[in-house]
C-alpha positions, 0 to 999 in steps of 0.5 A: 932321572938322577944322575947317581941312578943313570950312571948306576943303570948304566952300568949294567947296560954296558956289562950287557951289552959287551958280553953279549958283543963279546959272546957274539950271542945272547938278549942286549935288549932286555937289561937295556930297557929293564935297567931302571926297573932294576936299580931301583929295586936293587938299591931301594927296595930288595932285601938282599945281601951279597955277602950271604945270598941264601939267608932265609928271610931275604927278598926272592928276586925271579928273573922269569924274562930269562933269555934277559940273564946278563941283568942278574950277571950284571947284579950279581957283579955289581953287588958284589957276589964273590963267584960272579967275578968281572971274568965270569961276565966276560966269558958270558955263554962260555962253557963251564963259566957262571953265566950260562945264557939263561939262569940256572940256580943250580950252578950259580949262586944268588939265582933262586931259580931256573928260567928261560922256558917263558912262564915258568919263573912267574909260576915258580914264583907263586909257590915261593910266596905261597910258601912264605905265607905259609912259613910266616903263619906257623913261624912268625911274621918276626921270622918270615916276612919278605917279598918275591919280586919278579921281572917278566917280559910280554912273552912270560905273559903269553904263555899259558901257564901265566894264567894258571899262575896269576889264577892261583896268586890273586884267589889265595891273596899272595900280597907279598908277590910282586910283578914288574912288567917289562912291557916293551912291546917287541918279541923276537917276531916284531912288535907284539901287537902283530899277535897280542892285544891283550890289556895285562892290567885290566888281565891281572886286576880280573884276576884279583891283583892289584895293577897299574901302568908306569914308566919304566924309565922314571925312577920316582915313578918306579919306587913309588910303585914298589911301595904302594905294592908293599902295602897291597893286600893283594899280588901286584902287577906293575907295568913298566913302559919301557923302550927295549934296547934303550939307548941304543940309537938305531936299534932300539924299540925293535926286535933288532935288539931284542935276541942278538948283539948290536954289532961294533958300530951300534954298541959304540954309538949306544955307548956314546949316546948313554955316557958310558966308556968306550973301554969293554966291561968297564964301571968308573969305580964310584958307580962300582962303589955305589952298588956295592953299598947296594950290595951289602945294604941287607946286611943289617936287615939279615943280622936283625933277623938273626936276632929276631931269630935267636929268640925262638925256642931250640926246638923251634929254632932247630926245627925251621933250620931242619925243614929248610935244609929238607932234612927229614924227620926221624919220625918219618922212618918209623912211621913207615916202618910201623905201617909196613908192619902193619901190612905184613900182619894184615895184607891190603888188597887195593888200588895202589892210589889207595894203598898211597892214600894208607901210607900218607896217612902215616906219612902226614901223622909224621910230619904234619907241618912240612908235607904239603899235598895238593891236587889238580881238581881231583882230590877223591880220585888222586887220594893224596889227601889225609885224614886230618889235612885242612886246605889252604886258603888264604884264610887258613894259612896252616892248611896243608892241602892245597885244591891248586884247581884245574891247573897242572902246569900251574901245579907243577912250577908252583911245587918247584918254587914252593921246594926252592922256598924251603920248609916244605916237602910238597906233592902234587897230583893228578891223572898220569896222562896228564903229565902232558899238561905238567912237562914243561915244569917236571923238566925244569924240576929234575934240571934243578934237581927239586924233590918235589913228588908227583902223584899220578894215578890211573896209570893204565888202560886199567883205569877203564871206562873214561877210554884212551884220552885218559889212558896213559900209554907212552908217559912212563917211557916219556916220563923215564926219557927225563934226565933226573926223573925218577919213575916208581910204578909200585906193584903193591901196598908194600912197594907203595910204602917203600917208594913213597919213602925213597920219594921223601928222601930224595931231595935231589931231584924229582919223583914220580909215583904212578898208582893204579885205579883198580885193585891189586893184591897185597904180593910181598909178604916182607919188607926187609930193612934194606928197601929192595925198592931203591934199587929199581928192581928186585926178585920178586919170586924165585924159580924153583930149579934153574929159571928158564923164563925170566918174567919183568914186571912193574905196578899191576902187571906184576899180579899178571907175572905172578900168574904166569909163573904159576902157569909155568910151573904147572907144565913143568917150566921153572921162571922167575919173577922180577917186580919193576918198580924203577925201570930207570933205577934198575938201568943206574945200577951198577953192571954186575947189579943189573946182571944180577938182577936180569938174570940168566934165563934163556927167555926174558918177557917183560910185561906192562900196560904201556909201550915197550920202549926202554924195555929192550935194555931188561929183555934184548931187541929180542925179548918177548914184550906183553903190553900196548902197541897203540891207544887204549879204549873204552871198556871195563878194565878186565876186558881192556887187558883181555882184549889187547893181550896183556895176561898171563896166558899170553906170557905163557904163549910167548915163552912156550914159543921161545922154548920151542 
């Protein structure tokens, strides 16, 4: 090891180690051993430029090992991010401070994206080269043209969802993702091999990656294999044989190190044994100087690209800035403006997954380029593929539907790297239930505030037959428990249109669409400009006369209030009925909104083909609730809701018994 590099390395073990004392919390371990790995990208290879940490055609850099943050803390300082100040790295783990004990991109600058769940950063990071070598075929290679690198740990490489992910890199040839394998052997439980004994490369080299073994300690070692994977045609895996907690005497190769702080004694032993000052967050400044160099290494890189850049046409130019602002095209209003018309002058009875599959079709004529569909293995059944989509492949790079396989998860990390990328607005699709499979990375999305759009049809005990493992009961309400998601059950071939248009603007968070599989009539008769949609709820149908019953509904079950109202009127009963497309929209609304809405009549029933909970807040603890109160099962639709009374005849019971 040189010694400019050793000093350099150590550097960010001792701002490491010294938060993490400091803190009394957090994972020394992991920037002790990675620290090599990460000076030699950092200094040599990694296009990156501190002064400007968000140009578009830098090197990504994934910390998927998240519980490790003090590396990239330690990076960013050292390379001279202005927010990550020396302060900032003292008040590691500190409320309100930039340096939270995993990653989080939204908070702190110079992050791509958020970790710390294992196995979602290298997820993430096949959808950022997937969208790179999208990008680099419609723009340019002069345009688009950079690497994702990734550091991931042994525990990244256990979850499952590695193996959807690696799956997915190595068959679509994603040459420009490269992952650094911080193989130290040690988890949280002791030595790796007490649960694990997996060989990664043979893993990775099945999966159609290239992959070899090094030492993570040589430097040489290292760049040499950052450069044979630079000129890969296939994703590369790089396994660094590193000793976790390195340099610390006692503690180091064992999970003493790996999730807590050494303690006075060892970090002062640590210390002296690696040559680096006794004095707490302290870096001699020419080893400070030297990562600044490091640091602004990429600003030649970037100004080259913004000439290459300049070069474009205005439209091309102005297009690619647009996209990756995820800025919507003003194509996009009118052509669901068009299409709603459309359904007015001809009403559509049909799945609301078909009715999806309508508006997509207008959707995909507006921004042909930048949506990017996608389904789990269940293309003809989703319906979230156009007309005139071509799949992706890794030969056919401008293709826009992507056949992500049997991988929901995969799926659903992918999607958030490939919106955190830029250029595209993406949707994935499967059955709602499910979800159960996608969670992990739908929760991370609406942590990050992404705009991805989820697909999930069958969303009932309507979808029949395949009975309750495929029946969704209790995802709209595990679904709408999320912070920052939101849930849209569409009622019809309008609402359909309206959300999937509040859906493609939202580029703050993450948007369910839960579509039905069987045939629903066309209700709305308008589609004011003002889209009644967004704001969760709205009168569907009003009373004639003062209401009495108030009947709350969402997706297919508001054909089932409509009944209900008819019913009630024939004996006399004036109700009203309100569509549901936003539970937890309609719950954001301002108080007097939501009282608007809710109404006063003295009964409030609410209807769907789910569990009740979440509906209390609409309808009162004491509210008539017409829906599911366990499993599914196997059977027609028709006689599914007959035989778990979710009809119009038992909404009328129920409100002719509140009535008395």
């Amino acid at each position: 090891m040189t010694q400019v590099h050793s000093r350099m390395a150590n550097a960010i073990r001792g701002l490491a180690m010294d938060a993490v004392e400091k803190a009394k919390s957090g994972h020394p371990g992991l920037p002790m051993g990675a620290a090599d790995i990460a000076t030699v990208l950092f200094t040599q290879f990694l296009k990156y430029d501190a002064a400007d940490p968000k140009w578009p055609d830098r090197d990504r850099f994934v910390l998927s090992a998240g519980h490790g943050s003090m590396l990239l803390y330690a990076l960013l300082y050292l390379t001279g991010d202005k927010d990550m100040t020396l302060d900032q790295i003292r008040n590691f783990r500190q409320l309100g401070s930039l340096t939270p004990g995993h990653p989080e991109n939204y908070h702190t600058r110079g992050i791509e994206t958020t970790t710390g769940p294992l196995g979602q950063g290298i997820a993430t990071s096949v959808g950022m080269a997937l969208a790179e070598k999208m990008l680099a075929a419609e723009f340019g290679k002069k345009v688009v043209s950079h690497h994702t690198y990734v550091l991931a740990s042994d525990g990244d490489l256990m979850e499952g969802i590695s193996q959807e992910a690696i799956a997915m890199a190595g068959h679509w040839k994603l040459n420009k993702l490269i992952v650094l394998y911080d193989d130290n052997g040690i988890s949280i439980d002791g030595p790796t091999s007490i649960a694990d004994s997996v060989d990664q490369v043979k893993r990775f080299k099945s999966a159609g990656w290239a992959a070899e073994r090094i030492d993570g300690h040589d430097p040489k070692a290292i760049a040499a294999a950052i450069a044979r994977a630079q000129k890969s045609n296939k994703p590369s895996l790089i396994a660094c044989k590193t000793t976790i907690g390195y340099g610390a005497p006692n503690k180091a190769g064992t999970a003493k190190v790996h999730g807590e702080a050494l303690g006075a004694d060892e970090l002062k032993a640590a210390k002296e044994k690696l040559g680096i000052s006794l004095e707490p967050f302290s870096v001699p400044e020419d080893v400070l100087k030297a990562w600044r160099q490091a640091g602004s290494r990429g600003g030649a890189a970037r100004k080259e690209w913004e000439a290459q850049f300049a070069q474009l046409g205005n439209r091309k130019r102005a297009e690619f800035e647009r996209r990756l602002r995820h800025e919507r095209p003003a194509s996009l209003a009118k052509a669901l403006k068009a299409h709603k018309k459309a359904l007015i002058e001809t009403p559509l009875t049909a799945a609301t997954r078909k009715s999806s599959e309508a508006a997509i079709e207008a959707i995909a004529a507006a921004m042909p380029m930048e949506f990017l569909a996608g389904s789990a293995d269940l293309t003809g059944s989703n319906n979230n593929k156009a007309k005139s989509a071509v799949a992706f492949s890794a030969k056919t790079p401008k293709g826009r539907f992507i056949h992500y396989g049997i991988r929901e998860h995969g799926m659903a990390a992918a999607m958030n790297g490939i919106f955190l990328h830029g250029g595209f607005a993406p949707n994935g699709a499967t059955f709602l239930v499910f979800t159960d499979y996608a969670r992990p990375a739908m929760r991370l999305a609406a942590l990050m505030g992404v705009g991805v759009v989820y697909v999930m049809t069958h969303d009932s005990i309507g979808l029949g037959e395949d009975g309750p493992t495929h029946q969704p009961v209790e995802h709209l309400a595990a679904l709408r428990a999320i912070p920052n998601m939101r849930v849209f059950r569409p009622c019809d071939a309008i609402e359909v249109a309206e959300c999937w248009e509040l859906a493609l603007n939202r580029t703050e968070g993450p948007t369910v669409l839960a579509l039905t599989r069987q045939n629903l009539p066309q209700l709305r008769t308008s589609a004011p400009s003002e889209n009644p949609c967004s704001q969760g709820a709205y009168e569907l149908v009003a009373a004639q006369g003062e209401a009495k019953v108030s009947l709350f509904a969402s997706g297919s079950e508001v054909e089932i209030a409509t009944a209900a109202q008819k019913q009630l009127a024939e004996r006399g009963i004036a109700s009203r009925v309100v569509s549901v497309p936003s539970l937890e929209l309609l719950l954001a609304q301002p108080a007097d909104r939501q009282k608007a809405v809710i109404g006063n009549a003295p009964v409030k029933i609410a209807i769907e083909a789910a569990v009740r909970f979440g509906w209390d807040a609409v309808i009162g603890h004491d509210g008539e609730f017409i829906g599911m109160q366990g499993f599914g099962a196997s059977a027609p639709a028709k006689e599914l809701y007959k035989h778990f009374g979710i009809t119009a005849e038992a909404a009328v019971n129920a409100a002719l018994k509140r009535l008395g």
